[in-house]
N, C-alpha and C positions, 0 to 999 in steps of 0.2 A: 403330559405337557400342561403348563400353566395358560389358560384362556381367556384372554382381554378384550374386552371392546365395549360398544353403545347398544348392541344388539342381542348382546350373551351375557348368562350369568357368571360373573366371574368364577372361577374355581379351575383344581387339576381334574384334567381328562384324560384318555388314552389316545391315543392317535387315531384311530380307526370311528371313535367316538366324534374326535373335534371336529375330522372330513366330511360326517357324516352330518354335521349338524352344518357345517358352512356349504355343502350340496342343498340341505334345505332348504336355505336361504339365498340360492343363488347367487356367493359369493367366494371369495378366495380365501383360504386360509394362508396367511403370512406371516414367517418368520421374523420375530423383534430382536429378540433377543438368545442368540444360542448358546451362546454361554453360559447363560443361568441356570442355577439349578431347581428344578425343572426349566428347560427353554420355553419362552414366553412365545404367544401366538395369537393374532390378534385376525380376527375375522371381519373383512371388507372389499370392497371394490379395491384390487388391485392398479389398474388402469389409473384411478380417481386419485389415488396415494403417489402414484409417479407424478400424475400434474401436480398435485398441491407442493409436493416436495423440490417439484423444478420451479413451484412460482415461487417456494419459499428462498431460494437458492439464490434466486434470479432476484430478488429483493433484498438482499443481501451483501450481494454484486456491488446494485444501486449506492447502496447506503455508502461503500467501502469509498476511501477516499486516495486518488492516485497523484502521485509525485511526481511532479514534472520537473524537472531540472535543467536550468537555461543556463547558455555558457557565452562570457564577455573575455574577451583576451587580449589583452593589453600587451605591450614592447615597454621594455627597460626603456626607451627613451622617448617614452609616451609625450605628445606634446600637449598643454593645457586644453585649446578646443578639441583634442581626439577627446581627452579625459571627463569633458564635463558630459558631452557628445552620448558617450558609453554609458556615463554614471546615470543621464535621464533613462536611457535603455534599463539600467538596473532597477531602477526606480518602478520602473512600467512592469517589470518582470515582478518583483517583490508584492506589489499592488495586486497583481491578479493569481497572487497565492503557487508561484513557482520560488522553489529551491534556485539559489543563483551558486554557481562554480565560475569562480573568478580569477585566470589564471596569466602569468607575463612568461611570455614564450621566448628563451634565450636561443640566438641564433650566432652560431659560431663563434667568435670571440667575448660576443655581448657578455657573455658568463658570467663575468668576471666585476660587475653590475648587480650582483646580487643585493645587497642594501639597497640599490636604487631601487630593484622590484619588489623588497618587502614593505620600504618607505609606501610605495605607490599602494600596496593592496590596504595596508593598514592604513592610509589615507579615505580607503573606498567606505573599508569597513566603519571609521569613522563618520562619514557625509551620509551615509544610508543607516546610522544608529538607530535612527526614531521609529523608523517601518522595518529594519532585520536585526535579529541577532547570532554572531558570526559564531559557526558549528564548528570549523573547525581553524586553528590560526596557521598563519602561512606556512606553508613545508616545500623546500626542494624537493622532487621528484623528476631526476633525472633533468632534460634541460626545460623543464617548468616548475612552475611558483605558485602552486596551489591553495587557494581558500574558499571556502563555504560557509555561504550565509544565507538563513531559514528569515520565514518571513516571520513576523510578531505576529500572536495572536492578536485579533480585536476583540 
């Protein structure tokens, strides 16, 4: 097996050879790589290699950036103060970096209103232009009127 590390000469060893050398040393011999030909093996504090790899993990995490996605729902016969009412809620939602889903919820006959809920999202989409731009454009989805709008990068 191929022998890696900060402690050891690099080169191929026999097995019984590499044990013998990380018993020296008071430390672990560990598996890197076993598919390689020779499998690679790298001599260390096992223990010390779990923490570093869970702080590395765990920094990682940190870094990664999570999607929240807020939802305003609107009526086909939305009235102007519900509409502006919402649109500052979008605004608020956009601003602190949440995905907005923006949908008008047909309830029993209302169906039949569809222009009036695509007029109404495609009005949102436009008033919120400056801070989002809209992912996805309106779609029927059974009885709602779905749209999604991501916020602009700064």
């Amino acid at each position: 097996m191929r022998l890696v590390g900060d402690n050891v000469e690099v080169g191929v060893y026999p097995l019984n050879k590499a044990l013998s050398m990380a018993q020296e040393l008071e430390l672990d011999l560990v598996e890197i790589s076993p598919k390689a030909s020779p499998p690679v093996c790298k001599i260390l504090e096992y223990k010390k290699f779990l923490y570093e790899q869970k702080k590395r993990d765990k920094a990682l995490k940190a870094k990664s950036t999570k999607i929240i996605v807020k939802e305003i729902r609107f009526g086909p016969n939305t009235d102007e103060h519900d509409y502006e009412f919402k649109k500052k809620h979008a605004e608020k939602f956009l601003n602190e970096g949440a995905k907005l889903k923006a949908f008008v919820f047909f309830k029993g006959r209302s169906i039949v209103f569809k222009e009036k809920g695509q007029i109404l999202l495609l009005r949102l989409a436009q008033d919120l232009e400056e801070i989002g731009k809209v992912e996805q454009m309106p779609i029927l989805e059974g009885k709602k009127m779905i749209m999604f709008i991501a916020p602009k990068k700064k």
